[in-house]
N, C-alpha and C positions, 0 to 999 in steps of 0.2 A: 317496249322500254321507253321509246321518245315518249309517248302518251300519259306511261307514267312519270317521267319525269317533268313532264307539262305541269299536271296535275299539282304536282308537290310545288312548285313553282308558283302555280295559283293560289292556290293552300296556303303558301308560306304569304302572299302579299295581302290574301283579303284578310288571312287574321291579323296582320298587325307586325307581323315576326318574322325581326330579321335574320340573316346568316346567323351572322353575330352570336344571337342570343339562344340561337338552335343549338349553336356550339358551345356556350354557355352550361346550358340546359343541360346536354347529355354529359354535362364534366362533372356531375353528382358523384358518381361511386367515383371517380378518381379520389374527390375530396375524401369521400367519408371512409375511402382506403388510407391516405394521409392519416386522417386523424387518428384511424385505430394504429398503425405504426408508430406515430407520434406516442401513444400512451405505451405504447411496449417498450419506447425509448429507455436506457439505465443511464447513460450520460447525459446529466445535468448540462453542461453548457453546449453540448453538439444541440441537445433541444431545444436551449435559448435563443442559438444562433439561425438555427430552422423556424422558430415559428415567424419571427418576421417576414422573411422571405414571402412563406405561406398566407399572411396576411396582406403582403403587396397586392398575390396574385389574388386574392379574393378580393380585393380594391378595385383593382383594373375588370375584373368580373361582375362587378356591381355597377361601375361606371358605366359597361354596355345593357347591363341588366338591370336600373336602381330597383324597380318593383319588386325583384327575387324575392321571397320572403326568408327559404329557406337560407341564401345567399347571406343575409343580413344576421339570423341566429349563428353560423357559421362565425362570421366576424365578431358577436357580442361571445361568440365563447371565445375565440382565438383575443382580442383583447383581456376579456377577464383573468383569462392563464397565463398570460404575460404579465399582467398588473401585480397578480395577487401569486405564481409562481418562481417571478423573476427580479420582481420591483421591489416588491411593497416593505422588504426588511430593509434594504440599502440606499434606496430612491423612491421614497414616498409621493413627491411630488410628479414623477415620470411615471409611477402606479394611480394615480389619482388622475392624471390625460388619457392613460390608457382604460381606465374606468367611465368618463367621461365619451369618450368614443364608442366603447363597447354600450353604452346605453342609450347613446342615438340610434345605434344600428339598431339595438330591440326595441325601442319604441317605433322605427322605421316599419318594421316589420310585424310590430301590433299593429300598423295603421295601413295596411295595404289589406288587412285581413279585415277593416273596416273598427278597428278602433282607434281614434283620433283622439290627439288634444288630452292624453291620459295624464303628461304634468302641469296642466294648469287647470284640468278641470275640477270642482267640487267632491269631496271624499264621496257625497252622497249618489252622486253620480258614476262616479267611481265603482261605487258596490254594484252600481245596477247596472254597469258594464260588465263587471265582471262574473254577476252571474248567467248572464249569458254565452259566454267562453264555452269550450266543449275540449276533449281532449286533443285537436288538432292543434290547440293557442298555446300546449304546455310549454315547449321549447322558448315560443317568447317570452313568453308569461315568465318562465324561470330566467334567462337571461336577461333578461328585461330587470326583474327583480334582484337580482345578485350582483350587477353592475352599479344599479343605483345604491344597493344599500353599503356597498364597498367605496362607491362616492363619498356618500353622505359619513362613513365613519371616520374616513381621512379627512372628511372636515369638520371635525365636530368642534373646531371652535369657532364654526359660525354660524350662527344662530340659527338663521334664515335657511342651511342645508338640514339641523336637526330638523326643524318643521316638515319633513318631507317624507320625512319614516314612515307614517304611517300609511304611506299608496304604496311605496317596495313591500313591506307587510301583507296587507292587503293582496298584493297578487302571490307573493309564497304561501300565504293561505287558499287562494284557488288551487294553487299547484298541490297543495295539500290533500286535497276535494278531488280532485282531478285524476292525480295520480302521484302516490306520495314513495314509490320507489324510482320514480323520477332522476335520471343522473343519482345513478348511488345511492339517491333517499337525501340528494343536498337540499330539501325541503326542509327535512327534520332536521341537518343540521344547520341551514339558518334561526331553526326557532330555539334548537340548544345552546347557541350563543343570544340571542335573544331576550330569553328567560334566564340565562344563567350568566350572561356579561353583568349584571346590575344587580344591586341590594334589592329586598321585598319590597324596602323602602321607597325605594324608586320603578316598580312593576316588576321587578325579578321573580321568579317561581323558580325556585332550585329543586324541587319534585317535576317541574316539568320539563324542565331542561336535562335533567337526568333520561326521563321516559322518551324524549326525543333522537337523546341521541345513541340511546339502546335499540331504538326501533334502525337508526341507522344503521347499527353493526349486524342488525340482523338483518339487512336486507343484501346486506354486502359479505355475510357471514365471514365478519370481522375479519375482512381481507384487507381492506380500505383503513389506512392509518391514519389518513385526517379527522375522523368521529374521534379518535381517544387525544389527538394533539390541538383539537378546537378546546373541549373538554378540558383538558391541562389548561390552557392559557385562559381561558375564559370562566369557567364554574369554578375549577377547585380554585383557582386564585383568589376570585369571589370570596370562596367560602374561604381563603386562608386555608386552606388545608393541603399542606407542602407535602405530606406523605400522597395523597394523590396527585399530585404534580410532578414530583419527582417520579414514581414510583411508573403512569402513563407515559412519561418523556422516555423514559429507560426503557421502556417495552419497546417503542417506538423502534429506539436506535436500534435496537440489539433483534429485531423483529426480523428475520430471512429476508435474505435478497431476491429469490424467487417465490414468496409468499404468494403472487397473485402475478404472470407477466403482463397479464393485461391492463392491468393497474399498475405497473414499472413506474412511470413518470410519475403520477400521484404519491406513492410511497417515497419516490426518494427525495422529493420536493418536503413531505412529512420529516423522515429523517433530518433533512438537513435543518428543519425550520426547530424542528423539537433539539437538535445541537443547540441553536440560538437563543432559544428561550432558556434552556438550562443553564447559560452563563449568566444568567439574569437572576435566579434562585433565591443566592442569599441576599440579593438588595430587596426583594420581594418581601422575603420572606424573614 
C-alpha cells in the first residue's frame, strides 16, 4: 500500500498534476449529473436561481484547471442558457455579457485543442482549420458558434459585430458535417433562423429554413418546442404569415407538461418565450 501510494505521488508530480486538479478531473459526472437534473427542472426561476451558483463552481474549477477543455464547453453552455433562457427578453444587455463570456470560454477551449487565434484570423484560414476538426471539436465548435452568433445578433447595430457572422456560420456548418443531431439538432436550427430570419433579398431561403428545421423535429421527434418557436418568430414573421405564427405559438403553450421530462427546462423556457411573442401579434402583424 505505501509503495502504491509512492507511486501515485510520483505519477502525480512528474506529470505536471496537481491535487487540485485530480480533484477537478474526477468532478465530471458530478457536473454532467447537474446538468441533466437541471434540464428535468419544471420551475422556471428555482432554475435561474441555480444555474449561477453552478457556474461560480465551474469558475473556481477552471481557475485550478484553465486548460480543462471540457471545463470551458461546460461554462459556454451554462452562460449561453442564462443569456438566451433568462436574459435575452428582459435584460438584453446582461444577455449579451453573458454571451460574451460564454464565447471566450469556447474559443478557450478550441485553442487548447490546438486551434488558435480563430477570431481574428482570415475566413480563408478559418476553412482550412476547420476542416481539419474531427468529431471530438463538436461541443466547442457548437458552443463556440452559438455564443458568438447570439453576440453578434444583440448587436446588430454595430457594424464591425455584423462583419463576423460569417466564422460563427462557418463552424455551425462543421457541426453540420460533423454531427448534425448534435444538442437536439441546434445546428439545423441555427441555419432555420439563418435562412429564414431575412428576405431572399438579403440571403434568405425560406425552403431551406423550413427543411432545417423539420430535420430538427425529427431528430428530437418533435419533443423539443424551440424548432417550432424559433420558426414562429423568425420564418413565419419573415414570410408575414400570422396563421403560422399564431397557430406554432398556440401549439407551443398548450403542448403537455410532460411532453418530454428530459427536455422540462427547454420546453418551459419555449412556453414562456412563445407567451411573449404572442403579445407582440397584432403590432406584427
Amino acid at each position: 500500500m505505501m509503495r502504491f501510494t509512492l507511486l501515485l505521488l510520483i505519477s502525480t508530480v512528474l506529470g505536471g498534476c496537481s491535487m487540485d486538479k485530480i480533484l477537478v478531473r474526477s468532478s465530471t459526472p458530478l457536473i454532467e449529473g447537474g446538468i441533466y437534473a437541471l434540464n428535468q427542472e419544471t420551475d422556471l426561476l428555482l432554475a435561474e436561481n441555480a444555474i449561477p451558483t453552478n457556474i461560480n463552481m465551474l469558475e473556481g474549477m477552471i481557475h485550478i484547471d484553465p486548460d480543462n477543455d471540457s471545463l470551458r464547453i461546460y461554462a459556454a453552455q451554462a452562460y449561453y442558457g442564462l443569456g438566451y433562457g433568462f436574459n435575452e427578453d428582459n435584460r438584453p444587455k446582461r444577455a449579451v455579457n453573458f454571451y460574451m463570456r460564454g464565447l471566450k470560454h469556447g474559443l478557450h477551449a478550441l485553442s487548447v485543442n490546438g486551434y488558435k487565434n480563430i477570431r481574428t484570423m482570415p475566413m480563408e484560414e478559418l476553412e482550412t482549420m476547420l476542416a481539419q476538426m474531427d468529431d471530438n471539436d463538436v461541443g466547442a465548435v457548437f458552443w463556440t458558434a452559438s455564443n458568438w452568433a447570439k453576440w453578434i445578433d444583440n448587436n446588430r447595430d454595430r457594424s464591425e459585430s455584423l462583419i463576423e457572422l460569417p466564422k460563427p456560420t462557418a463552424l455551425m456548418q462543421r457541426v453540420l458535417e460533423l454531427d448534425d443531431t448534435f444538442y437536439y439538432g441546434g445546428a439545423h436550427m441555427y441555419f432555420g433562423v439563418f435562412y429564414g430570419g431575412r428576405s431572399p433579398m438579403f440571403g434568405g431561403d425560406f425552403k431551406k429554413a423550413e427543411a432545417h428545421f423539420d430535420r430538427a423535429r425529427e431528430i428530437t421527434d418533435d419533443q423539443l418546442l424551440v424548432a417550432d418557436l424559433l420558426q414562429a418568430q423568425y420564418l413565419s414573421r419573415q414570410k408575414m404569415d400570422r396563421e403560422d405564427f399564431h397557430n406554432r405559438l398556440t401549439k407551443i403553450i398548450n403542448a403537455p407538461e410532460d411532453l418530454n421530462p428530459d427536455l422540462a427546462l427547454l420546453n418551459n423556457i419555449a412556453k414562456r418565450k412563445a407567451k411573449l411573442l404572442l403579445k407582440e401579434e397584432d403590432k406584427w402583424f
